[in-house]
C-alpha positions in Angstrom: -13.9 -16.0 57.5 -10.8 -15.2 59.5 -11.5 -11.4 59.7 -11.3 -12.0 64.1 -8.2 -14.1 64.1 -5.6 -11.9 65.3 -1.2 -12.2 66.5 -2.9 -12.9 70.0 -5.2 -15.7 68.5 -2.0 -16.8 66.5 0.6 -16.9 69.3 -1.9 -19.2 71.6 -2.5 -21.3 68.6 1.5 -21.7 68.3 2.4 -21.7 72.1 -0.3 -24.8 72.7 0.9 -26.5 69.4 4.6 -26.7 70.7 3.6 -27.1 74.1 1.0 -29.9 73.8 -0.3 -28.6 77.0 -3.0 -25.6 77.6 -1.6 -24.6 81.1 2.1 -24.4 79.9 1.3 -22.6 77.1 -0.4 -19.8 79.1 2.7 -19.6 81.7 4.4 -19.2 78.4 2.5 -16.1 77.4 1.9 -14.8 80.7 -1.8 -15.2 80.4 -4.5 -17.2 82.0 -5.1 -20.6 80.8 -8.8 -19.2 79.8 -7.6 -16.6 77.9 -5.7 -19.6 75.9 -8.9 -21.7 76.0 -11.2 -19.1 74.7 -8.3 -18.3 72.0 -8.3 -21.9 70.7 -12.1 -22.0 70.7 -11.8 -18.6 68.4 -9.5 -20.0 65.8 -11.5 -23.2 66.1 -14.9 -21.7 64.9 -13.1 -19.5 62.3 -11.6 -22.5 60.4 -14.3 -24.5 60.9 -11.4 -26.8 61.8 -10.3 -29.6 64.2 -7.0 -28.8 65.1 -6.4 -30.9 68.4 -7.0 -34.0 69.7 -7.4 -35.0 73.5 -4.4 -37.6 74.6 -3.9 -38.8 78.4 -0.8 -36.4 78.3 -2.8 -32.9 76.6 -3.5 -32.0 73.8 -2.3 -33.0 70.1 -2.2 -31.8 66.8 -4.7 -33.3 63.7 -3.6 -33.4 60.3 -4.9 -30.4 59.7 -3.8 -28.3 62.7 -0.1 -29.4 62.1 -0.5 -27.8 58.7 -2.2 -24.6 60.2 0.3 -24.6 62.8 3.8 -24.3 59.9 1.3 -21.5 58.4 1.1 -19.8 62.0 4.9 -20.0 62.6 5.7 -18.8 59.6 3.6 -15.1 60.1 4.9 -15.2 63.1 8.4 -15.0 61.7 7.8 -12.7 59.2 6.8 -10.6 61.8 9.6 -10.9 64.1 11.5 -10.4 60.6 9.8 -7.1 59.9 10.1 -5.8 63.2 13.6 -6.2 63.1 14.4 -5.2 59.9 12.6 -1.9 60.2 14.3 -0.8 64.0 17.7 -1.6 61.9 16.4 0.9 58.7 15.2 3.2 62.0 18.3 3.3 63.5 21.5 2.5 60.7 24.4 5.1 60.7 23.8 7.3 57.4 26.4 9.6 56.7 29.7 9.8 54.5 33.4 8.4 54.7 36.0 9.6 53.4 39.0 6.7 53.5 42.6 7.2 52.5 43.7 3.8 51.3 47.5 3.2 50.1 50.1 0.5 48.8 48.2 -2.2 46.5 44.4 -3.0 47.5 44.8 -6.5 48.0 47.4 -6.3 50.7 45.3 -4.0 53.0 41.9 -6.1 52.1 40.3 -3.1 50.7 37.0 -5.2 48.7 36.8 -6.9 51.7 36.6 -4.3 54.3 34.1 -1.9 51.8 31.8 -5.4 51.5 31.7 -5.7 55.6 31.2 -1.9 55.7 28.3 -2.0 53.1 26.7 -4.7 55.1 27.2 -3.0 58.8 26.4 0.4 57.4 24.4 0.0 54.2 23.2 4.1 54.6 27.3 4.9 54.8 28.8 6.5 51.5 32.2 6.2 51.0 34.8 8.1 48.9 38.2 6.1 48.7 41.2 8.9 48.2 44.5 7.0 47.2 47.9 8.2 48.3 50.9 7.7 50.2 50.9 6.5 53.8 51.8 10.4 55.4 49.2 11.4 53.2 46.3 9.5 55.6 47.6 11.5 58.9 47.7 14.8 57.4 44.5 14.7 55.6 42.9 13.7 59.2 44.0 16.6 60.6 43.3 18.7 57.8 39.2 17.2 57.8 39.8 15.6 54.4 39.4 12.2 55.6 37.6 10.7 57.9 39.8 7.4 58.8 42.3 5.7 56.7 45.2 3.1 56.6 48.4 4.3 57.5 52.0 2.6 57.3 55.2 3.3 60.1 55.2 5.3 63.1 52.6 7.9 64.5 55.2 9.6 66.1 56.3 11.1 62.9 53.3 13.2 62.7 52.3 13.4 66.8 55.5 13.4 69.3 53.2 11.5 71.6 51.6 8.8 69.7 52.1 5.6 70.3 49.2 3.6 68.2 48.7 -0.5 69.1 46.0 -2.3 69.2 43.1 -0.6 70.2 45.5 2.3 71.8 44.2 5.6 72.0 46.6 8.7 71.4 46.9 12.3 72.1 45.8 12.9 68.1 45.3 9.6 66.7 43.2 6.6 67.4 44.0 3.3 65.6 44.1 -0.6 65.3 47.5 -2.2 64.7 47.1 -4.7 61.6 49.7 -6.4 60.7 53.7 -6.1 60.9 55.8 -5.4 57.3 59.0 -6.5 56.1 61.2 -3.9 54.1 63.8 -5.3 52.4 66.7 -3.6 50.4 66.5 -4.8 46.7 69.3 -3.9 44.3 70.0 -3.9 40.3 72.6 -7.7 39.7 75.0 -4.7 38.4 75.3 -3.8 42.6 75.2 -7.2 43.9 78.7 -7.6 45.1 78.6 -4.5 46.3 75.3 -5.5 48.4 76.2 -8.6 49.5 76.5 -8.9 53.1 76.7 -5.4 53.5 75.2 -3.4 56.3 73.8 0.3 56.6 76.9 1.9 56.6 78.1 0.5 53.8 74.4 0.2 52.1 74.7 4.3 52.4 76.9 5.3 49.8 75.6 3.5 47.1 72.9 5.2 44.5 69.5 4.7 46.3 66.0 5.7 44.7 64.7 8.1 47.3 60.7 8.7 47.9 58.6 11.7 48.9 58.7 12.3 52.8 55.2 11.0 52.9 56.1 7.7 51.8 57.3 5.2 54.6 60.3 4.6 52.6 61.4 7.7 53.2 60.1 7.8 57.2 61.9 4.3 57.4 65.2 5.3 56.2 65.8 8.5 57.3 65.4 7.8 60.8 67.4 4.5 60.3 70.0 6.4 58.6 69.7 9.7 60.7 70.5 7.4 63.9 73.4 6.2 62.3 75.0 9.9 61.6 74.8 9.2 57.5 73.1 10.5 54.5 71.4 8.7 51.9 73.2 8.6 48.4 70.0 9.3 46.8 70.5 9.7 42.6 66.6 9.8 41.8 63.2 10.7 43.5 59.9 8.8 42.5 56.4 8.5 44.3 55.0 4.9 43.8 56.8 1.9 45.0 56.0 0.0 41.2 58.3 3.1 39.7 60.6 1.8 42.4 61.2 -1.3 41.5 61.2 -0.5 37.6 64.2 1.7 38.4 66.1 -0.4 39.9 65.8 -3.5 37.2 66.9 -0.7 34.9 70.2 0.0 36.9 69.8 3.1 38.7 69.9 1.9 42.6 69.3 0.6 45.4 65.5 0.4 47.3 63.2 -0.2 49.9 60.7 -3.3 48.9 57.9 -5.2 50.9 59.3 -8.5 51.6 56.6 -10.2 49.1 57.4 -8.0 46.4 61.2 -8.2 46.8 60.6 -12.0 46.2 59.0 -12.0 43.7 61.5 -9.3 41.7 64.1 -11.8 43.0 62.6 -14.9 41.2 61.1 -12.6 38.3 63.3 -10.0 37.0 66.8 -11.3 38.8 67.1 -8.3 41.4 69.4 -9.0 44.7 68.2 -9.0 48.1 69.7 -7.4 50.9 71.1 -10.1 52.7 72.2 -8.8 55.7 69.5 -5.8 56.5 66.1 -5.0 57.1 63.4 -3.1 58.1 60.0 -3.8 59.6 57.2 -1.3 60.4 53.2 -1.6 60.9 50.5 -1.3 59.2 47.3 0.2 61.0 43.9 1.6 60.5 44.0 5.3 62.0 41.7 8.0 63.0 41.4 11.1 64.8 41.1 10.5 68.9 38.7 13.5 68.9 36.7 11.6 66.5 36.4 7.8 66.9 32.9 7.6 68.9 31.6 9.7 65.6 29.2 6.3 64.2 30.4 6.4 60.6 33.8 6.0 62.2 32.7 3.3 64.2 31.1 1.6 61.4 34.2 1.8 59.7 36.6 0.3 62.6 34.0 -2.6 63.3 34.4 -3.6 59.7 38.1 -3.6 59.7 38.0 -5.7 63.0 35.2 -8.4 60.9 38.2 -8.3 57.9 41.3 -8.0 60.4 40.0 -10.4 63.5 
């Protein structure tokens, strides 16, 4: 029983069923309406079933056609649902991506953008090297990573680079993300000495200097550079949370995302910077020669599904 009943058989079955009319349903499949007729007759002697009824309009579904006719849509969407699913296995980018990531996770929506990379990409393995922000450019260049996030100005590793939204570049290709706000914190020891204070005078007091790979050190050097000073830097450390530990010990003056400076402000009593500050961009980077590879693709349609 059954054995003959085939997706043709089915499809007629479904296309009458919705249509309620034999010639509409073979326009549908771009048959001839005998081709339906006899295909309705097949599935009819198989059953052993009734599964229309004449009206003055065409034809209509019995009890027992209506419940044969869920059961025939149903295959037919599994099929359509295996088909698809096995051209995506067929033709999903496999390969590896290496990511330099930086600053704190949450800020540049690292779970998220893995989780919209696992689901556009599921054959894609990734390797997630942490560091500082002029880290991610060099280690493009280099071949050590593949794409990565990257704070301040291009320009300080390619003369000609100018990166925006969806900009290409001689070396790099990126996606502006989001604009940051560096402000100056400082010990309550250096408060009157900070308050309302500008570059100039911000200069000679003990600052906490960075690697040039950070962007604090990018960020001030050209500001102060420009200005024909030098930094009074006392110490050197390489993550912004030994930063800000040094200065509610005492020892200077430094850079802090604006979040963060708030929240050492209400927390631990440092002063802001009231009259200076510093903002710079935050973007997802790549080399130009590079961005039609499909890992990297992968990887920038995720952070557009994460970014907007």
């Amino acid at each position: 029983m059954l054995q003959s009943i085939d997706l043709r058989t089915l499809r007629a079955f479904v296309a009458v069923a919705r249509e309620g009319n034999v010639t509409r349903a073979a326009e549908q499949l771009h048959v001839t309406q005998p081709a339906v007729t006899l295909q309705l007759k097949r599935i009819a002697a198989e059953t052993g079933l009734s599964l229309f009824r004449r009206t003055s309009t065409g034809l209509e579904l019995t009890q027992e056609g209506a419940l044969l006719a869920a059961k025939a849509e149903q295959v037919l969407a599994a099929l359509t649902d295996f088909g698809q699913t096995a051209g995506h296995l067929a033709t999903r980018v496999r390969g590896k991506l290496r990511i330099g990531t930086i600053i704190d996770p949450e800020f540049t929506r690292l779970g998220a953008f893995l989780k919209a990379l696992i689901e556009s990409g599921p054959g894609i393995e990734t390797t997630l090297r942490h560091g500082m922000s002029g880290d991610v450019p060099e280690g493009l260049r280099r071949n050590d990573l593949d794409a990565g996030f990257f704070l301040g100005d291009p320009r300080d590793y390619d003369p000609v680079a100018e990166i925006s939204d969806e900009t290409t570049t001689k070396l790099f290709y990126g996606r502006e993300l989001a604009q940051l706000t560096y402000r100056v914190v400082a010990p309550p020891s250096l408060a009157t000495f900070v308050r309302g204070a500008d570059w100039v005078q911000l200069a000679s007091l003990p600052w906490i200097g960075t690697p040039p790979a950070s962007v604090h050190n990018r960020l001030l050097a050209r500001l102060f550079t420009d200005l024909g000073l030098r930094q009074n830097i006392v110490s050197q450390v390489d993550q912004e949370a030994s930063m800000v530990a040094m200065v509610r010990t005492g020892v200077g003056l430094s850079l802090c995302r604006d979040s963060i400076a708030l929240h050492e402000q209400q927390a631990h009593g440092l002063f802001i910077a009231d009259a200076v500050k510093i903002s710079t961009t935050l973007s997802f980077i790549c080399m130009e020669a590079r961005r039609n590879d499909p890992t990297v693709v992968a990887a920038f349609d995720a952070i557009k599904r994460v970014w907007g």
